[in-house]
N, C-alpha and C positions, 0 to 999 in steps of 0.2 A: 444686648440680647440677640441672639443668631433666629434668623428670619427659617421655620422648621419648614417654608415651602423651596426659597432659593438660597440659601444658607448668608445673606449679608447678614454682618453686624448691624445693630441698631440699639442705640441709646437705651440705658435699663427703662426710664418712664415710656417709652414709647408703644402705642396701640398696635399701629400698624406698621409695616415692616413700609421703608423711604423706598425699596427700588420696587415690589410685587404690589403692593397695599395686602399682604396676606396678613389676617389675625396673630398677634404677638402675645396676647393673653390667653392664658389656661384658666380652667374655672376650679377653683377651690371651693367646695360645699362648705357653708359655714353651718356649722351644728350648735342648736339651744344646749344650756349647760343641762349637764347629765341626759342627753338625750342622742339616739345614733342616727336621729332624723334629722334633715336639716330645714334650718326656719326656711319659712315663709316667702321671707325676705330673700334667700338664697335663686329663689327660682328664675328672679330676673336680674341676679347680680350681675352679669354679663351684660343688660343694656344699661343698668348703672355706673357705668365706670366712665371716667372722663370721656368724650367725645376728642380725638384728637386730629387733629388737623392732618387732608391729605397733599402729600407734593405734587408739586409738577411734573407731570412725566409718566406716575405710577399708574399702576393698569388695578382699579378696583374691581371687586366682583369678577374677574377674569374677560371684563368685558369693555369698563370704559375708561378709558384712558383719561385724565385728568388734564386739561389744559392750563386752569387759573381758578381761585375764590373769586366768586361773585360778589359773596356777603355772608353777613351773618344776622338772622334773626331771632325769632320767639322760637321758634323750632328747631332750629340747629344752622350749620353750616351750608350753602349751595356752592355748588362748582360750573362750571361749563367744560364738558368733557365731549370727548367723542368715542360714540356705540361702536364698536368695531365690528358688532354684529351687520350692520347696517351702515357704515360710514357715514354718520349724520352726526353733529351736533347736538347734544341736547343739553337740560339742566337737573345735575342731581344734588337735589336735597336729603342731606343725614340727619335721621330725625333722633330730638335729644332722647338719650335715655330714661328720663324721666315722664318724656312722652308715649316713649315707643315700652313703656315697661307694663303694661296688663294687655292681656286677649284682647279684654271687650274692647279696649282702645284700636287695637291693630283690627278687628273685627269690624269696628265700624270704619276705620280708613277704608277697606276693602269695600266696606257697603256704599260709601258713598262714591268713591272714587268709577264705583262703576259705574254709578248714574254720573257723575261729572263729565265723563270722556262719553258719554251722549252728545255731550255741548259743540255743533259746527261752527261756529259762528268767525268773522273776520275779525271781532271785538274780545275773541276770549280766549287766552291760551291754552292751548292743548294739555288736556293732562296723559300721561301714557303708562305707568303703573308704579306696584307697589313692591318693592323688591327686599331679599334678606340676604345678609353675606357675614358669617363669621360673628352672627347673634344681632348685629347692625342693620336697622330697616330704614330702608331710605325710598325717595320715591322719585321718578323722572318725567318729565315734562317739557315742552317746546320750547327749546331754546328762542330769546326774543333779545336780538341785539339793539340797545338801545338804552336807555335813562328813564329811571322810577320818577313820577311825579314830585316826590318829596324831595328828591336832588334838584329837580329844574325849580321848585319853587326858592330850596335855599339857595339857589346860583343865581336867579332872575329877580325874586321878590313877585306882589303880586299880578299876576295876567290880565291883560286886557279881555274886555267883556267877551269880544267874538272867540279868542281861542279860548275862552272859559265854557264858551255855549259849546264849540268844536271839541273838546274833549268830555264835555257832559255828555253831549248828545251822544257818543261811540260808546261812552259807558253806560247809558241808558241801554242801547240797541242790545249790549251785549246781554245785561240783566233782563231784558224782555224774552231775548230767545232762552235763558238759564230759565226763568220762572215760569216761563210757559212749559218748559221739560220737569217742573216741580223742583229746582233745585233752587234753594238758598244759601246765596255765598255766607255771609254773617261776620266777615272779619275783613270788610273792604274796608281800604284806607290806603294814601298814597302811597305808600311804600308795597303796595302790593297790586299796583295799575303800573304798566310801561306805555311807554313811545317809544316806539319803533323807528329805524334810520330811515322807514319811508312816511313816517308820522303816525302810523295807525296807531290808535292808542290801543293795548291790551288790556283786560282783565287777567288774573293770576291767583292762583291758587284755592279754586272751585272745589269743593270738596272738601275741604280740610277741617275748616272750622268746627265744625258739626262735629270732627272726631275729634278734636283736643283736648281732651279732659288731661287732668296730670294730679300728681298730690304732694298737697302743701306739706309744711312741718306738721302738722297737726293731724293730718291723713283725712281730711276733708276732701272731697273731689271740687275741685274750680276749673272755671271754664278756660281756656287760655284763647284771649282774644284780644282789644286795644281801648282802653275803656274812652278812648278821648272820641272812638268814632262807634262807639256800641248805641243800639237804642234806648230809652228809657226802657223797654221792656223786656230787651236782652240781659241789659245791666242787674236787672229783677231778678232773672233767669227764668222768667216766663215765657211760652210758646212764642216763636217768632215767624214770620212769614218773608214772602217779598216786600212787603213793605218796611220792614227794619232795614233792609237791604236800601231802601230810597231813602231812610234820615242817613243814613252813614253818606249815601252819596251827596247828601244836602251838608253836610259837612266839608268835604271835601270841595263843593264849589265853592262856599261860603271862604273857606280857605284859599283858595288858589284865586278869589279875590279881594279878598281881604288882607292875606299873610298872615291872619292871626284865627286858632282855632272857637269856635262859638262856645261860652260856658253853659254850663247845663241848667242854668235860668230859665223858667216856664216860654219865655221867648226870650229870643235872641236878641242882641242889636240888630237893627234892621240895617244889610248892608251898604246898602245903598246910600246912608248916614255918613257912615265908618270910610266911605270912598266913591268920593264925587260921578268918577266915572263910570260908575255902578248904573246901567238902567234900574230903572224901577220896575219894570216887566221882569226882568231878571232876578230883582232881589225879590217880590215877590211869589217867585216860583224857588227860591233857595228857601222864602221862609214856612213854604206849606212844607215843601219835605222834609221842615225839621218840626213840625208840627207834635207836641208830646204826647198826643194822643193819632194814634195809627187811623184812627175812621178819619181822621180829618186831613190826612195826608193824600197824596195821589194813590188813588187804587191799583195803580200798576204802572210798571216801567215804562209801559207803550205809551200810555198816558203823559207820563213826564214827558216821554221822545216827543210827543205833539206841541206840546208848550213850549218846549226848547226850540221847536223847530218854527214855533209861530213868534218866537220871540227874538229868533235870530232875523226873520223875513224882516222884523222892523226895527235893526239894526242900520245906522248913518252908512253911506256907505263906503268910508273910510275902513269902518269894522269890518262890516262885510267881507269885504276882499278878502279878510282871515280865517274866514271862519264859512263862507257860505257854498264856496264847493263840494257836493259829499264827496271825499277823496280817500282813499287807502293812502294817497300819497304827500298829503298836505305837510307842509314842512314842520319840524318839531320844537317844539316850545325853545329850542335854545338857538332858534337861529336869530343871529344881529347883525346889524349894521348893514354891509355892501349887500351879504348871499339873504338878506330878509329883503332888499329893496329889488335883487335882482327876483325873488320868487314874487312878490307883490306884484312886480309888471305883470310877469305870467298867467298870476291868479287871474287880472283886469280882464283878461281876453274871456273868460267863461263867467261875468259874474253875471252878464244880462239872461243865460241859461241858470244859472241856480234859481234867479228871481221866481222861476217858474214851479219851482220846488212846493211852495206852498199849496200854491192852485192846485198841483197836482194832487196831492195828497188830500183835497177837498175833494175833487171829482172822484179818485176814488174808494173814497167813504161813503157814497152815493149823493154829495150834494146838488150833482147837476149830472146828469142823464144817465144814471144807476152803474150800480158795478159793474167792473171789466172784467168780462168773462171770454172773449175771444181776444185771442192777438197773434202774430205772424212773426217770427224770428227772422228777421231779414241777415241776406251775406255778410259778414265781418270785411270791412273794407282793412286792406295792406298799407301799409304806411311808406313801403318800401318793398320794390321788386324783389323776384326770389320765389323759387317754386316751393321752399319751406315753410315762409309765411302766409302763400296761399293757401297748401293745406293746412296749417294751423286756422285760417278764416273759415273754410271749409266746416272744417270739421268742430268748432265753435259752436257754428250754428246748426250740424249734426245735431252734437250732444245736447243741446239745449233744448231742441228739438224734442229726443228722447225721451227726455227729462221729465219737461213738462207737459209734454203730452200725458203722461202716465196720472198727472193731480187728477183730483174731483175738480168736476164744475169749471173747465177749463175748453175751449176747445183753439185750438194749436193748429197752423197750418201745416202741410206735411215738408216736408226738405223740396222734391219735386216742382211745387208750384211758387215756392219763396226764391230758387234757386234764377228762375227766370231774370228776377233783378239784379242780378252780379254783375257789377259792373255797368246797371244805369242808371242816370239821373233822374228821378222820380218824383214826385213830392208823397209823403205820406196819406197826402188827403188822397190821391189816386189810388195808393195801396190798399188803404181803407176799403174804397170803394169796391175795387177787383176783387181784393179777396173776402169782400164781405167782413172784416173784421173789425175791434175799437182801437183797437192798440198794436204797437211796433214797436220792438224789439231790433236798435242798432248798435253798432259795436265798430270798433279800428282795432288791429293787432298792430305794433313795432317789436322788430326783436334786433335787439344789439349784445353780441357773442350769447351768450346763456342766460341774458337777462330781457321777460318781458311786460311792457306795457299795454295792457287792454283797458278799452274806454268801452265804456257798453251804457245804454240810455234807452229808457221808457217810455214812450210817446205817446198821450193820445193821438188819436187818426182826427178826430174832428173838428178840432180847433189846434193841433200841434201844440198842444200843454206838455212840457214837460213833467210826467210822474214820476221818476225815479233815475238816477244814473250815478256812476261812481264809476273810479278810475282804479286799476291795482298794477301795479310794479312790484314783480314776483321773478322768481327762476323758473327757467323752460319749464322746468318738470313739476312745474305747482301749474300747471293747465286744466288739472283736474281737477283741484281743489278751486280752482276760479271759476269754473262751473259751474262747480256745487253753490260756492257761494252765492252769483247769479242766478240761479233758479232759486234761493231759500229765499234772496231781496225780494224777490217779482211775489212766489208765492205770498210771502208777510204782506208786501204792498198791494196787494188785489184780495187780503182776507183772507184767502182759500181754506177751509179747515180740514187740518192735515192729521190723518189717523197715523200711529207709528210703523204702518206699513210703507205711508206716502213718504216719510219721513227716512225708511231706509232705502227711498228711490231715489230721493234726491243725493243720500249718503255714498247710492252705490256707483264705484268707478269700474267700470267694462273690463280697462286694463290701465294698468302702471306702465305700460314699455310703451315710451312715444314712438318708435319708429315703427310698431304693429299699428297706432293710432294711427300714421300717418296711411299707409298702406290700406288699412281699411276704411278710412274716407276716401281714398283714392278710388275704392273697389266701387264706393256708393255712389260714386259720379258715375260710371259706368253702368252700374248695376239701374240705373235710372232712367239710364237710355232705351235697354229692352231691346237690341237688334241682336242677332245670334252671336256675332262677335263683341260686340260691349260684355254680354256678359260670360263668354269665355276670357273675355277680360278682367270680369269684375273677380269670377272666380279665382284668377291667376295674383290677385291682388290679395282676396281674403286670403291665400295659401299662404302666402308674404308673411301675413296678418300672426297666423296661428302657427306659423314655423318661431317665429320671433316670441309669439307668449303662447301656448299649449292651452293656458286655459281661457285663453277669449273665446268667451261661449259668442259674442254678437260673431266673430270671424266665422265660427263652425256655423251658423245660423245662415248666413250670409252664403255660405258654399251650398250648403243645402235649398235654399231657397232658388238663387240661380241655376242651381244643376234641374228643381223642380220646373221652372218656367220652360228649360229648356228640353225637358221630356215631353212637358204636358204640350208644347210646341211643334214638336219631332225636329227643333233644331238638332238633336243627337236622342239617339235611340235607347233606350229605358237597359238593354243588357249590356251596356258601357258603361254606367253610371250611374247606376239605383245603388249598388252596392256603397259606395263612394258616398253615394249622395245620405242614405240612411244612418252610416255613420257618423257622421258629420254632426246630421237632428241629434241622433240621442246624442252625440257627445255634446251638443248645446245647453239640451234639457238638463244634462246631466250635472254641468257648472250650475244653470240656473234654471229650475222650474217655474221660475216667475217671469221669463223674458217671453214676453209676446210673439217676439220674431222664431225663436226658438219653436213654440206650439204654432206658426204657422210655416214653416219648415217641413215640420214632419206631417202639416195637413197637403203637404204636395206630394211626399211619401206615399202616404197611406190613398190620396186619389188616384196615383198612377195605377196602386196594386189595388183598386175598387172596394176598397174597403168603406163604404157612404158615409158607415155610420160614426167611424171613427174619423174623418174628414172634417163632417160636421162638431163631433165634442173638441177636437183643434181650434177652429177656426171660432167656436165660441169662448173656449178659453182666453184666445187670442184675444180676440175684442175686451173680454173681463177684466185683464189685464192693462190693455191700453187701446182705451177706445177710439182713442186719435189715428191711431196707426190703419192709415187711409187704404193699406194695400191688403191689411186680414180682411177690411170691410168690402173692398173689390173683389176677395178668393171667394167670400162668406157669399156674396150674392149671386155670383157665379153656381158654386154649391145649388144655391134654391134654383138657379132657372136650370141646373143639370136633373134637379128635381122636379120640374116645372110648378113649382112656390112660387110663383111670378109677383104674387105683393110684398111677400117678403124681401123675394130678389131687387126689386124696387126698392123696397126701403132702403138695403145698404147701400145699392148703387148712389142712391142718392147722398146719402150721409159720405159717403165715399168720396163725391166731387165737391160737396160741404168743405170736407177738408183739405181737399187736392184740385180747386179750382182750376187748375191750367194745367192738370194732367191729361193729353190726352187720353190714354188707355181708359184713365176711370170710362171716360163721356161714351169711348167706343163702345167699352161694354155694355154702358145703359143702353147705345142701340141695338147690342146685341138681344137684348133681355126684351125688347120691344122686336126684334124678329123671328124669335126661339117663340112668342106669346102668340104671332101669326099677325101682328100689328105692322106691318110692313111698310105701309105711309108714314108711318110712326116714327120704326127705323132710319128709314131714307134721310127725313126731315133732319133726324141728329148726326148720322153719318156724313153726309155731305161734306156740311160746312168743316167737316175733321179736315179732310181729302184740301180743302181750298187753304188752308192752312200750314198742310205739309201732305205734299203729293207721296211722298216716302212712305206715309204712315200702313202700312201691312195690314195692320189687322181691321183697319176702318174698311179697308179698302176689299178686302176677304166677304165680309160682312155686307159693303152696302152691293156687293156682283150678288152675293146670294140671296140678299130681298129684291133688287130689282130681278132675277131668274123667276123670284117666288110670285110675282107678280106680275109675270109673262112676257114684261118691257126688254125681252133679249138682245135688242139693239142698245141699248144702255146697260146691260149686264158685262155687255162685251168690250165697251167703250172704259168701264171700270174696270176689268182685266188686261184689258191694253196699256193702260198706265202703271201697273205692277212693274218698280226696278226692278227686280232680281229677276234673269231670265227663269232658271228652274222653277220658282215658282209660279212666276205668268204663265209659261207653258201649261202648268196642271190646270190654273184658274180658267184657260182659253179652253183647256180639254172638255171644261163641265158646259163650257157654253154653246160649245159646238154639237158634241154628243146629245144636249140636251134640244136643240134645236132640230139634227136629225135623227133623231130615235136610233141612231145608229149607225153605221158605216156606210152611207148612201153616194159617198163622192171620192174623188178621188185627192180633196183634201183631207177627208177624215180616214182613209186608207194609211196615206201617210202618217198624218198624227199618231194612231192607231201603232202604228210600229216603231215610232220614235217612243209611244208608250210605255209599249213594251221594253224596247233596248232601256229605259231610264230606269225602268224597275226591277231590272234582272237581279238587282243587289236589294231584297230588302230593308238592309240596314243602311243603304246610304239614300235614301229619298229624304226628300227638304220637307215634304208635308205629313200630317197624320195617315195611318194605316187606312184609314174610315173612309180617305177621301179621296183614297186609289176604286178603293169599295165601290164607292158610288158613282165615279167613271163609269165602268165597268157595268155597271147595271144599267146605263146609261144607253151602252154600248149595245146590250142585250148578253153580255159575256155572263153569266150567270153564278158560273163555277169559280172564273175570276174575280169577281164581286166577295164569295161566300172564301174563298181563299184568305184574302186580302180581311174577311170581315175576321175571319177566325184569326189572325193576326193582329189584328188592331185590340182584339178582346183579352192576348196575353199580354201586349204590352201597356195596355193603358182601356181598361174598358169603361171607365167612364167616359171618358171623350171621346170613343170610336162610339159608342151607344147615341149621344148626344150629335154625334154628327151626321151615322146614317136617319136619326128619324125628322130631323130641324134643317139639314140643308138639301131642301127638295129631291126624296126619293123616288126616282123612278115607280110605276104603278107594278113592274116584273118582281120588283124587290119588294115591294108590302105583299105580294099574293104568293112568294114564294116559301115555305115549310121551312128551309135553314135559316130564314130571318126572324121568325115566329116568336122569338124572344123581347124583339126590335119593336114588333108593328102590333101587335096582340092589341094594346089597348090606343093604337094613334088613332088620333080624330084631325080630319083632314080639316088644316086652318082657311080660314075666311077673312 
C-alpha cells in the first residue's frame, strides 16, 4: 500500500506508513441492509481497527519521533519518543481502540487529565496531554528512565523491610499530594509505579482510570482496571475515594514483601508469618490498608506517610542505612553486590541525621513548642568553586525566598538580612536568635557538566531537630522545578493551608532561561546594596535579564524598581528615565498582575509623578500579595510619614525590620519616621548606632545631621556631615549647617561656599541631591527667589519628596512666612 503522504510502499495490512507514521487506512462507511445510513457501529470504525505497531525512526503526529516500545498494556502500546516541538523526551501512549471508541470516554479522559496535570509532586509523573492523529488518540507524559516495580520484584524476589518502607513511603507522599488535589488514581499497581536511575520512585498514570470504560462482547460497559490490586469496593463498582487508592497500595507492599499477592480473604495472611524478616510494625500497617471495610483503614495517605515513617525510625540499623535517608537519590531496588555495598558506605555517613526525621515531624505537628511559622532561608553553600555555582546558591535562596514568602501564616526572612551569612560559620541557634525566627532552611549546590545535585534541610533553630531534608540529582535546567519542589515539602511540612492561588505560586517559574536567571540574581546582589552605582548596576543586570527572556516580568519589575529608588534619590534626574522606568512597571504588571514587585515598581512611578493616592492602592496591593516582601512594607511606611500617618508609618516600618532584621535602610527609616514626627531624641537614639556600624551608610547619616540641626546641637550636625564620603554630597550636607548657623552670608567662608553653590548648580540636572534640598539652602541663605526657583523645580520632578523635604528638614522662618511656599506651610505646626 503507497504511503498518500510520502508515497513509500508499505505492506497491504499495515496501519501506518514504516517511514512518516501517516494514516494508511481510508474509512469505508458500513451501511445496515437496506439502509443508505450507516450503522452505528460505523462511526468509530476507525479506532476499531487493529492498533499496529510504530517503527523506529518514524515521526508520528508530525511531531514525535519514535525512539523504542516501552511496553505494552490494558491500554494500548507506549513508546519513548522525542517532541520535536520541544526537543524532550517523552512517553506516548496509543490508546486501544476499543478504549478510545465513544465521546464520553474521550470526554472524560479530557476531564480528568486536566485535573491530573495539577499534580507537582517529586513522587508522581507528569502527565502532559491528550492528542489525536489520523482517528488514533493517544496521550503523552514524562518520560521516567528507569524499571516498573513489578520487573525489580521478578528480577530480585522479595525486598527487604527498609526498601519496602522507602518505596512506600514515596508512594504515599505522592497519593497525599493527588488526594489532597481531589484526585483518585484507582488503578495503582506495580506495573504502573517506576524507579528512576536516581531511585525516585514515580507514580504513573493519574488520571486514567477514572476514564476506562470500554465494551465487552455483550455491550455491557466494564471498568478496565487490575482486579488483583482493586478495592473490595471498586471491584463492586461502588463510589471510590482515597482510600481505595491505600488498599491497592497495601497490596503492593504486602507483595514487594512477600512476592506473593494477598487473596481476597476477609484478612489476609498476616505478613509477617509468611516472612520472618517482616517487622511486625510493618505488617501491621500493610494489614489495616487492606482492611475490607474503608472506615477501618487509614483515613488518608498522610496518615499512612506517618506510620511508615515511624515505623522506619524503629528500623535495626542495618535496614536503616536503606531506607532512612529521604532522598530523590537513594539507589534503586536492583542494585547488588560491590555498587549496593559501595552506596551503603555512603548512606552510613547521613544515618545519624535521618534519626532526627521522626522528632522532627513531632515538633512540627505541635508536640513540643507549636507550629513553625517563622524561618530564614539561609545562602546555599557551593560544593565547588565557580562563579556559576555561586549564582545558582544565590539565587536558590532568592527563589525560595519568593516563594514562600507569598504562603499564609508564614513569616520569611527577606534575601538582605539572610544574605549576611554567606560564607559564615554560624551555628543555627545564633540565627534563631538574630533573626528572631524557629526554623532554618540550608542547602549545598554541586554541579558536574549539566547535571546537578542540591541537598536542602529543615531545622529547628532551638534544639537543631532535624524536620525535613532531601537530596535531588537532576539537569541544570530542572532548577526550577527543585524549587517548586522545596517550597511544596516545607509548605506540607509546616501544615500551611494552601488555597489554589498559593498553590499556583508555588507552581509559578519567573522564567525558564537560566542565563536570564542568572543575571538577575546577579542584579539582586546589587540591587541590595542601594549606593547609586550598585544600582545602575543592578539595572545593567536586569537588562541582561529581559534581553535573554522578554517576558520575565520580576526583570522589568526589577528595572523599574531601581530606576524608582534612583529618582526618588536624585541619583539621576526623573527626565532621563521616568519614561524607561514606566515602561518597564507596566510591562511587569502586564506578564503578571499578581507579582508584588511589579505593584511596587509602579508605586515609585506614580510617587515621582505625585500621584498619593495611587501610590498608596500600589503599595497596598503589594503587601496583599506578599506580605513578606520587606521593601513594599519600608515604601508603604514611608508613604504614611510623607502623609504624616505616623502610627501607621510605624506599624510597617516595624513589620519591615520584622522581616529584614539586619537591613539597615529598614532601621534608618524607622528613624526617619521618628524625625518627620518631631521625636528627634527618638531619631538620634536609632540613627547612631546605624553610623557606628557602617560610617558609609548615606541615608543614616542625612537623617541623624538633620535631627541633630533640628535640635539646635549644630556642633554635632556638623560633625555628622563631616563624615559623609561622597564629596558632592558632604559639600550640600555642610551648606545646610553653615547657612543654618549664619542665617546667611556673614563670612567670608560662607561667601565662598555660596559661589561654589552656585557653580555646582548651574546644571540642574546634574546635582547628586533632591531639588527641595537646593530649596532649602537657599532660604537658608535669605536667597528667596532661589529657594522658590529650585522649589518649583523639585514640584515637576518629584513633588512628593520636594513637599516632604521643604516642611520636615528644618525650614528656615523666611520660607514658612513667604506667599510662594503657602502650599508647603498652610497647615505646619512647628515640632517640639
Amino acid at each position: 500500500m503507497k504511503c498518500p503522504a510520502c508515497g513509500t510502499e508499505n505492506p497491504a495490512d499495515t496501519r501506518f506508513c514504516g517511514q512518516c507514521a501517516a494514516s494508511l487506512q481510508t474509512r469505508q462507511p458500513t451501511e445496515s441492509p437496506g439502509s443508505s445510513a450507516p450503522s452505528a457501529s460505523s462511526a468509530s470504525e476507525t479506532f476499531m481497527l487493529p492498533l499496529q505497531e510504530l517503527k523506529t525512526g518514524t515521526l508520528f503526529a508530525g511531531r514525535y519521533q519514535v525512539i523504542e516500545e516501552l511496553g505494552r498494556g490494558g491500554m494500548g502500546r507506549v513508546y519513548k519518543v522525542l517532541d520535536k516541538e520541544v526537543e524532550e523526551k517523552v512517553a506516548l501512549k496509543l490508546i486501544r481502540p476499543e478504549i478510545a471508541g465513544e465521546e464520553e470516554t474521550i470526554r472524560r479522559f479530557r476531564s480528568e487529565l486536566r485535573l491530573a496535570r495539577q499534580i507537582t509532586h517529586q513522587n508522581v509523573c507528569r502527565m502532559h496531554d491528550l492528542g489525536r492523529f489520523e482517528g488514533t488518540y493517544y496521550l503523552t507524559m514524562e518520560y521516567v528512565s528507569g524499571e516498573d516495580l513489578k520487573s525489580t520484584l521478578k528480577r530480585m524476589g522479595p525486598l527487604s523491610a527498609g526498601k519496602v518502607i522507602s518505596v512506600g513511603r514515596q508512594i504515599a507522599s505522592g497519593l497525599s499530594e493527588a488526594h489532597r488535589l481531589g484526585i483518585v488514581h484507582r488503578d495503582l499497581k506495580p506495573q504502573n509505579i517506576m524507579v528512576d536511575r536516581e531511585g525516585t520512585v514515580r507514580v504513573m498514570d493519574f488520571g486514567i482510570a477514572r476514564s476506562q470504560r470500554a465494551r465487552g462482547d455483550t455491550g455491557a460497559a466494564i471498568l478496565v482496571g487490575t482486579p488483583d490490586y482493586m478495592s473490595p469496593e471498586q471491584a463492586e463498582s461502588r463510589e471510590v475515594d482515597g482510600r481505595s487508592d491505600i488498599y491497592s497500595l497495601g497490596i503492593i507492599l504486602y507483595e514487594l514483601l512477600t512476592g506473593r499477592i494477598p487473596t481476597a480473604a476477609d484478612r489476609p495472611p498476616d505478613p509477617a508469618k509468611a516472612s520472618p524478616q517482616v517487622p511486625e510494625a510493618l505488617s501491621r500497617i500493610v494489614l489495616k490498608c487492606l482492611e475490607r471495610d474503608r472506615v477501618r483503614r487509614y483515613p488518608s495517605a498522610a496518615d499512612l506517610l506517618s506510620e511508615l515513617e515511624d515505623s522506619e525510625a524503629r528500623l535495626p540499623g542495618s535496614e536503616k542505612l536503606l531506607s532512612a535517608k529521604r532522598t530523590t537519590t537513594a539507589p534503586p531496588a536492583a542494585l547488588k553486590g560491590r555498587a549496593a555495598r559501595k552506596w551503603a558506605v555512603a548512606a552510613a555517613g547521613v544515618v545519624l541525621l535521618a534519626a532526627a526525621v521522626i522528632v522532627g515531624w513531632r515538633l512540627l505537628t505541635g508536640t513540643r513548642g507549636g507550629a513553625i511559622r517563622s524561618l530564614a532561608v539561609l545562602p546555599f553553600e557551593s560544593e565547588q568553586a565557580g562563579e556559576q555555582v555561586e549564582y545558582l546558591c544565590d539565587g536558590m535562596m532568592e527563589s525560595l525566598i519568593g516563594k514562600l514568602a507569598q504562603l499564609p501564616g508564614l513569616k520569611v526572612i527577606s534575601t538582605y538580612s539572610v544574605r549576611q551569612y554567606k560564607g559564615k560559620q554560624v551555628s543555627l541557634q545564633d540565627v534563631g536568635r538574630e533573626l528572631n525566627v524557629q526554623a532554618a532552611l540550608t542547602g549545598r549546590i554541586a554541579q558536574q557538566g549539566d547535571k546537578l545535585t542540591v541537598r536542602a534541610e529543615l531545622v529547628n533553630v532551638e534544639d537543631g531537630s532535624r524536620l525535613w531534608g532531601d537530596q535531588y540529582l537532576r539537569p541544570a535546567g530542572d532548577i526550577f522545578s527543585i524549587q517548586e519542589e522545596i517550597a511544596r515539602e516545607i509548605s506540607r511540612k509546616l501544615e500551611l493551608r494552601l488555597t489554589g492561588a498559593d498553590e499556583k505560586v508555588l507552581a509559578k517559574n519567573p522564567t525558564e532561561n537560566l542565563e536570564a536567571y542568572r543575571h538577575y540574581v546577579e542584579g539582586r546582589f546589587y540591587w541590595n546594596r542601594r549606593t547609586p552605582d550598585d544600582l545602575r548596576q543592578a539595572v545593567a543586570c536586569y537588562e541582561q535579564a529581559v534581553t535573554l527572556d522578554p517576558d520575565y516580568a520580576l526583570g522589568h519589575a526589577g528595572i523599574a524598581e531601581a530606576y524608582g529608588v534612583m529618582m526618588d534619590a536624585s541619583f539621576a534626574q526623573p527626565e532621563r528615565i521616568m519614561g524607561i522606568a514606566e515602561e518597564h512597571a507596566l510591562r511587569a504588571l502586564e506578564l503578571d498582575e499578581n507579582l508584588a514587585e511589579a505593584h511596587t515598581a509602579m508605586s515609585c512611578i506614580k510617587k515621582v509623578k505625585g500621584d498619593f493616592e495611587g501610590t498608596e492602592i500600589e503599595l497596598l496591593r503589594a503587601r496583599e500579595l506578599n506580605p513578606n516582601y520587606a521593601t513594599g512594607r519600608q515604601w508603604l511606611a514611608e508613604h504614611y510619614m510623607y502623609r504624616e500617618n505616623y502610627p501607621l508609618a510605624h506599624a510597617e516600618i516595624s513589620k519591615a525590620i520584622e522581616l529584614d532584621p539586619n537591613a539597615l535602610v529598614m532601621k534608618a527609616i524607622e528613624g526617619q519616621v521618628y524625625m518627620a514626627e518631631g521625636r528627634y531624641d527618638e531619631a538620634i537614639r536609632k540613627l547612631e548606632p546605624l553610623l557606628e556600624e557602617n560610617p558609609e551608610f548615606l541615608l543614616a547619616r542625612v537623617f541623624l545631621t538633620n535631627s541633630y540641626l533640628a535640635t539646635g546641637d549644630y556642633q554635632s550636625a556638623s560633625r555628622a556631615a563631616d563624615g559623609c564620603q561622597i564629596p558632592d554630597i558632604r559639600f550640600f550636607m555642610k551648606c545646610t549647617v553653615l547657612f543654618k548657623v549664619q542665617k546667611g552670608v556673614r563670612t567670608p567662608e560662607a561667601a565662598e561656599a555660596k559661589a561654589t553653590l552656585e557653580r555646582m548648580t548651574a546644571d540642574p540636572t546634574a546635582i547628586p541631591v533632591p531639588p527641595g534640598f537646593i530649596a532649602l539652602i537657599y532660604g537658608d541663605i535669605g536667597d528667596l527667589d532661589a529657594a522658590s526657583r529650585w522649589y518649583q523645580r523639585g514640584l515637576a520632578v518629584n513633588p512628593l519628596n520636594t513637599k516632604f523635604l521643604m516642611r520636615e528638614y528644618c525650614p528656615d522662618d523666611r520660607l514658612k512666612s513667604d506667599p510662594r511656599f503657602h502650599e508647603v506651610y498652610k497647615t505646619y505646626k512647628t515640632k517640639t
